[in-house]
DSSP file (Angstrom, degrees, kcal/mol; ACC not computed):
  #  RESIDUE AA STRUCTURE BP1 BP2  ACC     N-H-->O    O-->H-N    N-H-->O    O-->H-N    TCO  KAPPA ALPHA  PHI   PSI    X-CA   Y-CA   Z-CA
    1    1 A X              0   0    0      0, 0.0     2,-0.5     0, 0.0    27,-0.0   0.000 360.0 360.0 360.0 145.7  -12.8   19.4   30.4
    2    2 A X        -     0   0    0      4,-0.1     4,-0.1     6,-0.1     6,-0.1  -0.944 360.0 -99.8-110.9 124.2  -12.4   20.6   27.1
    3    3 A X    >   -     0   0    0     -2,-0.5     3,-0.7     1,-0.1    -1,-0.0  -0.026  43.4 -96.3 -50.6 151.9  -14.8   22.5   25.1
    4    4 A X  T 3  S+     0   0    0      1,-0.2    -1,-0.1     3,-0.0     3,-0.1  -0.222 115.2  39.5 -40.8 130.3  -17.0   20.8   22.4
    5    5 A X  T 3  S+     0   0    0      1,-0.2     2,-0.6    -2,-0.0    -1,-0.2   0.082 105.3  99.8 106.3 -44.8  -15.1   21.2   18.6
    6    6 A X    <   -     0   0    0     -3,-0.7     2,-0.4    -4,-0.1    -1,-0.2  -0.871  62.0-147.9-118.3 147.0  -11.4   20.5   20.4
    7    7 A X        -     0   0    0     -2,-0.6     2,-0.5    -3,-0.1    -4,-0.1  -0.729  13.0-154.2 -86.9 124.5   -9.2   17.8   20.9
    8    8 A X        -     0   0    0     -2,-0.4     2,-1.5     1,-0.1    31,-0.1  -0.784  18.4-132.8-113.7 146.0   -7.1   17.6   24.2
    9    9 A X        +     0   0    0     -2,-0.5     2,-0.2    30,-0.0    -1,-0.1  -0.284  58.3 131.4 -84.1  74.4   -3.9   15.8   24.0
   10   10 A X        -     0   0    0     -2,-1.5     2,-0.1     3,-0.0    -2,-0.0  -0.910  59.9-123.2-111.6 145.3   -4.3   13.5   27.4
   11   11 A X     >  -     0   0    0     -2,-0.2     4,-1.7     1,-0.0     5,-0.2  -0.149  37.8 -86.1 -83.7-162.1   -3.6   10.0   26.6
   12   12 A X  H  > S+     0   0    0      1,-0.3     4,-1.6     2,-0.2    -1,-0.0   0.699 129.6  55.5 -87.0   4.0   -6.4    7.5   27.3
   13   13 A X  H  > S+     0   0    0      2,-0.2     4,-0.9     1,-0.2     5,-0.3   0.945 103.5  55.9 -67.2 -64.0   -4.9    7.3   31.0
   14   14 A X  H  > S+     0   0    0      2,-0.2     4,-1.9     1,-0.2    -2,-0.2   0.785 105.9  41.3 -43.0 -41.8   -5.3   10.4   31.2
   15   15 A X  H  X S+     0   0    0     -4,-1.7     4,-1.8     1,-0.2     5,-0.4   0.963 113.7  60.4 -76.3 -47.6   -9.2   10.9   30.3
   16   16 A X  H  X S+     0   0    0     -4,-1.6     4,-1.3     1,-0.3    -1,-0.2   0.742 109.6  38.9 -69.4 -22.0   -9.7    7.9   32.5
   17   17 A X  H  X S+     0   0    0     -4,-0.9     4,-1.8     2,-0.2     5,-0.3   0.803 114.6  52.0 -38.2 -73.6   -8.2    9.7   35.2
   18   18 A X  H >X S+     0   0    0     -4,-1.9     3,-4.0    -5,-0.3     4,-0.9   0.969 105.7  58.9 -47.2 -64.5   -9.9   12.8   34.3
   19   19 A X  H >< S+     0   0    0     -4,-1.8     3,-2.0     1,-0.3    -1,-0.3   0.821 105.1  47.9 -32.3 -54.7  -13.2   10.8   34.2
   20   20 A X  H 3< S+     0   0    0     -4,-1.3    -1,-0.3     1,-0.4    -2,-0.2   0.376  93.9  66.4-114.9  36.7  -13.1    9.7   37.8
   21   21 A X  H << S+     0   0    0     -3,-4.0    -1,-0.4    -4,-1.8    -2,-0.3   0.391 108.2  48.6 -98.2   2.6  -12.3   12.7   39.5
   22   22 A X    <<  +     0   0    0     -3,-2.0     7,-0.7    -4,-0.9    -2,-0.2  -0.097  67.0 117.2-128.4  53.3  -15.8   13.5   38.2
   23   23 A X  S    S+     0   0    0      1,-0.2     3,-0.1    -3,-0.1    -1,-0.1   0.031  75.5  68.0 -99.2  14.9  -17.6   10.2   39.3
   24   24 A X  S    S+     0   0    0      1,-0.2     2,-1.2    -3,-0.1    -1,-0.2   0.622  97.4  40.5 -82.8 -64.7  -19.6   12.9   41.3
   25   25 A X  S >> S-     0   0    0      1,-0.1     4,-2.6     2,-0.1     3,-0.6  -0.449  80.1-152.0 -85.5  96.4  -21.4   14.9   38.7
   26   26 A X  T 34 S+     0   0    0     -2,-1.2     4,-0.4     1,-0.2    -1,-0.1   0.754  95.3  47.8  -3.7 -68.7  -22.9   12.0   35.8
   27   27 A X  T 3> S+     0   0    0      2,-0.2     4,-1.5     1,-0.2     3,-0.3   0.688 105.1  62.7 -71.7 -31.6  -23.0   14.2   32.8
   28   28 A X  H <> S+     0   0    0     -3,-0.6     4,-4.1     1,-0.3     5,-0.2   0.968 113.0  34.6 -69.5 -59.4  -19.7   15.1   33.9
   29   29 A X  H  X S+     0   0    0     -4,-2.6     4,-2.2    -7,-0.7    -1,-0.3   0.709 108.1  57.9 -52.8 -31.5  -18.8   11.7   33.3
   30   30 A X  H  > S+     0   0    0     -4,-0.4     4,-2.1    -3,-0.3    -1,-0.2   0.811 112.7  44.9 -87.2 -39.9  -20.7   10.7   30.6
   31   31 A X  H  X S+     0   0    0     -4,-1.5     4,-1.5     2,-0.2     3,-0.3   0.991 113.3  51.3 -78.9 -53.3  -18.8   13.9   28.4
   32   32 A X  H  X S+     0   0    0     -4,-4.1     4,-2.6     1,-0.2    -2,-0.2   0.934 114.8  47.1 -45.8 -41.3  -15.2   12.9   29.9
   33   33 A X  H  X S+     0   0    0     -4,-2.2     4,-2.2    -5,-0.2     5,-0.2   0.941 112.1  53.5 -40.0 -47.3  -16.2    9.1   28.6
   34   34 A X  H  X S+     0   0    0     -4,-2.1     4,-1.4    -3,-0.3    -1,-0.2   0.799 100.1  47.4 -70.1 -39.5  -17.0   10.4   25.9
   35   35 A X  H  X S+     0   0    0     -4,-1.5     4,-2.6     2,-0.2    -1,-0.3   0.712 114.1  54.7 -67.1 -32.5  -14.1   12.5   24.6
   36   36 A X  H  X S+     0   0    0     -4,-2.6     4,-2.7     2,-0.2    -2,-0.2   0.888 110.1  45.7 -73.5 -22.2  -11.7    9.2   25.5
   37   37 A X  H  X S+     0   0    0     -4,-2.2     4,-2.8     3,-0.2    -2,-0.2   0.929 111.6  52.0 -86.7 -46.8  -14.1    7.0   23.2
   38   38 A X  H  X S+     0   0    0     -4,-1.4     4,-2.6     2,-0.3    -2,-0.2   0.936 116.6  41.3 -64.3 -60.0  -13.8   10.1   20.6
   39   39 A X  H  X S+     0   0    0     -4,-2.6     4,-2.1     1,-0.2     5,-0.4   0.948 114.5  49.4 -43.1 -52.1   -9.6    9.8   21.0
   40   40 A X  H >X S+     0   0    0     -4,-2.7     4,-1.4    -5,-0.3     3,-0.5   0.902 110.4  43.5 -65.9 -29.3   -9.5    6.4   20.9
   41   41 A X  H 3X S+     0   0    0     -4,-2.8     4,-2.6     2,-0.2     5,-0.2   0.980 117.0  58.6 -70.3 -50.6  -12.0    6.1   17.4
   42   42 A X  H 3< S+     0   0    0     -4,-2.6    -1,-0.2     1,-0.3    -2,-0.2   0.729 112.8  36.9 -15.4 -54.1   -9.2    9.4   16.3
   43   43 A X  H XX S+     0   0    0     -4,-2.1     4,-2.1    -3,-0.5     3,-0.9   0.818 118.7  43.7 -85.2 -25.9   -6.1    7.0   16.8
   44   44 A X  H 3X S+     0   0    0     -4,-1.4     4,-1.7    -5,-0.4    -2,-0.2   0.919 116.1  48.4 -87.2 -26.8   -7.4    3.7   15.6
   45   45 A X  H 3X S+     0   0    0     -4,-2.6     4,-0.9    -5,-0.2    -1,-0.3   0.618 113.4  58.0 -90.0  -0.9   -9.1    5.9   12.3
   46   46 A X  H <> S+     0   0    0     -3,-0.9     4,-2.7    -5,-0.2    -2,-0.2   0.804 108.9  40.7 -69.5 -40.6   -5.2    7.4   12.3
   47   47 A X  H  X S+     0   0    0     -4,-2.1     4,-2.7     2,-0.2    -2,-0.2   0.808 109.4  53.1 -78.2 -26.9   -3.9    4.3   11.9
   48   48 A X  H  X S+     0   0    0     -4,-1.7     4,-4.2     1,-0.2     5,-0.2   0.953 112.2  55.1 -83.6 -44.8   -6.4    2.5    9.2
   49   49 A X  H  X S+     0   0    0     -4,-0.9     4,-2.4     1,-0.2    -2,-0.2   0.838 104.9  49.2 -28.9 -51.9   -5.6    5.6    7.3
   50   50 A X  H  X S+     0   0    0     -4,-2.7     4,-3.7     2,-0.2    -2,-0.2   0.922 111.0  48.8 -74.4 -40.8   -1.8    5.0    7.5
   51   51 A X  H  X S+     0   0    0     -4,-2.7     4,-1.8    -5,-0.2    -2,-0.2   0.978 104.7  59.1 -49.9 -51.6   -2.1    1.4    6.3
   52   52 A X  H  X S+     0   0    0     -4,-4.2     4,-0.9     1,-0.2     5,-0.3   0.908 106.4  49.4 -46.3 -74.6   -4.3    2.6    3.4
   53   53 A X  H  X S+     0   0    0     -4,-2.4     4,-3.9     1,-0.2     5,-0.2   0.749 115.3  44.0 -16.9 -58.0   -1.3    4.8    2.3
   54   54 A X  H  X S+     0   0    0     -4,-3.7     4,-2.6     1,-0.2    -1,-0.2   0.934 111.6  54.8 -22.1 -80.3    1.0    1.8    2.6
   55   55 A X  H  X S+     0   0    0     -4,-1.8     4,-2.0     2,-0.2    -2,-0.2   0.580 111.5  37.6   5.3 -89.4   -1.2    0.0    1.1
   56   56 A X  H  X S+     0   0    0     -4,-0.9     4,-1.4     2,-0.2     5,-0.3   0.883 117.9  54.0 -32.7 -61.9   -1.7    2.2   -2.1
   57   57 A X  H >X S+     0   0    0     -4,-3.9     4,-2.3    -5,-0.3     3,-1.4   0.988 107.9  49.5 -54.5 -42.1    2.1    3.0   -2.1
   58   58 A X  H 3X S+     0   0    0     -4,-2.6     4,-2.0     1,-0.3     5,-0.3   0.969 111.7  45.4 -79.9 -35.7    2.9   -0.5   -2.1
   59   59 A X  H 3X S+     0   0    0     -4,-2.0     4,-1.1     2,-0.2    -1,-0.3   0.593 107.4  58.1 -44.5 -23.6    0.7   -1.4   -4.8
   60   60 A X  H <X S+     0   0    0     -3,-1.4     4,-1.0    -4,-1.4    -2,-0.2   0.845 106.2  49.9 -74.9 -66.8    1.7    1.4   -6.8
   61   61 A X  H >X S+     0   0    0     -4,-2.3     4,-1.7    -5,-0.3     3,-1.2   0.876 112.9  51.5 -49.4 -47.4    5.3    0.2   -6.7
   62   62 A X  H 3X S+     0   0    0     -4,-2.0     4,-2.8     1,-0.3     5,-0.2   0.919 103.1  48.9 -61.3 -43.9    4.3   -3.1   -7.6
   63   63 A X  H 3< S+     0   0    0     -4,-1.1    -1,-0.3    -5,-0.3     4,-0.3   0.554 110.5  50.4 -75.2  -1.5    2.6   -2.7  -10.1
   64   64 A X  H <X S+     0   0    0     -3,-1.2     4,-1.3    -4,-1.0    -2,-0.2   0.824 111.9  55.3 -86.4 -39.6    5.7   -0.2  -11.7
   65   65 A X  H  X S+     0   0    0     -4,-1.7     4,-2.7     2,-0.2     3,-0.4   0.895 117.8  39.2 -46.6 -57.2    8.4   -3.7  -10.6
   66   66 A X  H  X S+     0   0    0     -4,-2.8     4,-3.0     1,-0.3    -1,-0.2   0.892 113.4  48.2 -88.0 -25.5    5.7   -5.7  -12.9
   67   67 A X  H  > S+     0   0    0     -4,-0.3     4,-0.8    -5,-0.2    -1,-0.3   0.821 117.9  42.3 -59.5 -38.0    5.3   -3.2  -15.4
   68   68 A X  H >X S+     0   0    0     -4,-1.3     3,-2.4    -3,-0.4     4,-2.0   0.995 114.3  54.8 -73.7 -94.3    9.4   -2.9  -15.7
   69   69 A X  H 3X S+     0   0    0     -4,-2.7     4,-1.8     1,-0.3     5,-0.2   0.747 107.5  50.6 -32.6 -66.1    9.5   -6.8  -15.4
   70   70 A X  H >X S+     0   0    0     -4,-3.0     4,-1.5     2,-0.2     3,-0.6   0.831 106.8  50.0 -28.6 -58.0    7.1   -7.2  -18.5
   71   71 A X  H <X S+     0   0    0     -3,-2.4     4,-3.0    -4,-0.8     5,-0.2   0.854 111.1  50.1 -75.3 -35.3    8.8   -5.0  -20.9
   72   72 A X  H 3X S+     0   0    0     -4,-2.0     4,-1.1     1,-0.2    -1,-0.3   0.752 114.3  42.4 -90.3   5.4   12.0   -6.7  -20.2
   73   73 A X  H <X S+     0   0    0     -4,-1.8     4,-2.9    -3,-0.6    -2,-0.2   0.902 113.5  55.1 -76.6 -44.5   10.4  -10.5  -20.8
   74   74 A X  H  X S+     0   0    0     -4,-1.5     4,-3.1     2,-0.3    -2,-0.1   0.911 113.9  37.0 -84.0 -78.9    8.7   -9.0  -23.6
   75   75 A X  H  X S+     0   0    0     -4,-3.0     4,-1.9     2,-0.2    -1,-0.2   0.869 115.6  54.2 -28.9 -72.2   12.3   -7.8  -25.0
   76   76 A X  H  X S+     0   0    0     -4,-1.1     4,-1.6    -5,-0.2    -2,-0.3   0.943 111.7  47.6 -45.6 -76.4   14.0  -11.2  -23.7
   77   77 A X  H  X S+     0   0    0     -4,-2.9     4,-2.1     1,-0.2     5,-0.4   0.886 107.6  51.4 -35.5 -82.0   11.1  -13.3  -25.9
   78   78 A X  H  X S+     0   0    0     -4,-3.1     4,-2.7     1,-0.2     5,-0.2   0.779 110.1  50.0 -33.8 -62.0   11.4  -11.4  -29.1
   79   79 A X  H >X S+     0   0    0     -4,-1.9     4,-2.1     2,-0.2     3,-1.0   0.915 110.8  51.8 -34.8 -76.5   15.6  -12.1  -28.8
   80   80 A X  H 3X S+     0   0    0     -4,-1.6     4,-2.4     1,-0.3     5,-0.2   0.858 113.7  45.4 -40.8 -58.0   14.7  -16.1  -28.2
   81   81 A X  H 3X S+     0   0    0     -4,-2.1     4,-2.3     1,-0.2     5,-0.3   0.914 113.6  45.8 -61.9 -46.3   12.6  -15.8  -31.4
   82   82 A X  H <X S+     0   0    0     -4,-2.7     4,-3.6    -3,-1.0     3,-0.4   0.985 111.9  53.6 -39.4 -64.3   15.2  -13.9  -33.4
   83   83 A X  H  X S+     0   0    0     -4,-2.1     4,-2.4     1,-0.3    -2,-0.2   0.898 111.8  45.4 -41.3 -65.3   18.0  -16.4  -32.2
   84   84 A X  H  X S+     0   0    0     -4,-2.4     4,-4.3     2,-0.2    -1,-0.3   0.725 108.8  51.0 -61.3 -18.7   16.0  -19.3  -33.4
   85   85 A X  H  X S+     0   0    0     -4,-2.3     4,-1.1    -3,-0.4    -2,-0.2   0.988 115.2  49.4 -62.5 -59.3   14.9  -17.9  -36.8
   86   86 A X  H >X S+     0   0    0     -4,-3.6     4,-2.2    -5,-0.3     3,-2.1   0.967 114.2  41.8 -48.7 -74.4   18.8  -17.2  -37.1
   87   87 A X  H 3X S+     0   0    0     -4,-2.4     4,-1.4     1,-0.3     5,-0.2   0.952 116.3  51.3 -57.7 -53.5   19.8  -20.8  -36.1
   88   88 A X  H 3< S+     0   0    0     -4,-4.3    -1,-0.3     1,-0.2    -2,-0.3   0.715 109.4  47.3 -74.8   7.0   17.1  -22.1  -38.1
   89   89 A X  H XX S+     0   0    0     -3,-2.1     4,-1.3    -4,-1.1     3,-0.7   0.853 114.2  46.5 -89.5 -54.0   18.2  -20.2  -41.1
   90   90 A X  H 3X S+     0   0    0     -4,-2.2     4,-1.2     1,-0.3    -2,-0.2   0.397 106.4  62.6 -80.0   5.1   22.1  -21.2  -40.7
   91   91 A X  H 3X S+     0   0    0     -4,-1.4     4,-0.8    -5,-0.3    -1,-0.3   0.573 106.8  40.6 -10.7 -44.3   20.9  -24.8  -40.2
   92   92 A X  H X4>S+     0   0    0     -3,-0.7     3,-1.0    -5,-0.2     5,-1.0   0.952 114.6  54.5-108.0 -69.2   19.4  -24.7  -43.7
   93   93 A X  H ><5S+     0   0    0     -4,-1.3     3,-1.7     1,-0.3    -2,-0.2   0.825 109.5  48.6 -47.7 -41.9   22.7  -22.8  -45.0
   94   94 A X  H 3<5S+     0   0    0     -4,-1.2    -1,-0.3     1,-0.2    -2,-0.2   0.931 103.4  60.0 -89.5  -8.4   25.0  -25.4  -43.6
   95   95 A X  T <<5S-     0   0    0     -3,-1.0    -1,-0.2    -4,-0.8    -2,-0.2   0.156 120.4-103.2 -67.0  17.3   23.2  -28.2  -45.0
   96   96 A X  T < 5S+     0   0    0     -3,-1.7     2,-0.5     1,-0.3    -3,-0.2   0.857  72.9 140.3  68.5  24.4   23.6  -27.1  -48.4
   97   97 A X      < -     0   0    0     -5,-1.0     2,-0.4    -6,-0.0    -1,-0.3  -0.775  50.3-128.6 -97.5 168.9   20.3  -25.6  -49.0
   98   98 A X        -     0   0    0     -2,-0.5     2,-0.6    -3,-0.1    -5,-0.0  -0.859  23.8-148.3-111.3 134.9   20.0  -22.5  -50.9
   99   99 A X        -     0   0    0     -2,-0.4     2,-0.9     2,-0.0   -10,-0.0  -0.975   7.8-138.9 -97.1  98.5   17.8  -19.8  -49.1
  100  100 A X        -     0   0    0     -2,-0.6     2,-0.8     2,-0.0    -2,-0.0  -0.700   9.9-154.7 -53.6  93.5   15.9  -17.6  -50.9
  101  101 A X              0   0    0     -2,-0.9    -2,-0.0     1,-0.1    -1,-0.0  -0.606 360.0 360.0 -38.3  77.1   15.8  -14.3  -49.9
  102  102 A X              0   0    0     -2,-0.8    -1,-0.1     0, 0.0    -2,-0.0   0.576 360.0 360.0 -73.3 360.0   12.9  -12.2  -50.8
């Protein structure tokens, strides 16, 4: 048994173990249960933790991919627009209309 305040590293095999070599004394039982329900809530609240991290990271990332992605449609549009002002501007020049520049 491990004092209140620390965690001992027995897997949950282990407490279960532990637990009924002390299927004599109740309370005895009831605190070994009890520290294996306390590991297992430990691992499973390890684990929702690590997803959140993922989680975050991977969202983070995405949202730098889309951010990235934007500026260079952004870029890419404004060129399309140029090109066609230009094409419609020598359009007009080879058809023998006179452009006025301001």
């Amino acid at each position: 048994w491990t004092a209140p305040g620390r965690l001992r590293s027995v897997g949950r095999s282990g407490w279960a173990e532990a637990a009924m070599a002390g299927q004599g004394d109740p309370v005895q039982r009831e605190i070994h249960q009890d520290w294996a329900n306390r590991e297992y809530i430990e691992v499973i609240t390890s684990s929702i933790k690590k997803i959140a991290d993922f989680l975050n990271s991977f969202d983070m990332s995405c949202r730098s991919r889309l951010a990235t992605l934007n500026e260079k449609l952004t870029s890419l549009e404004r060129r399309i627009e140029y090109i066609e002002a230009r094409k419609l501007t020598l359009g007009h020049l080879s058809n023998g209309n006179t452009l006025l520049v301001v």
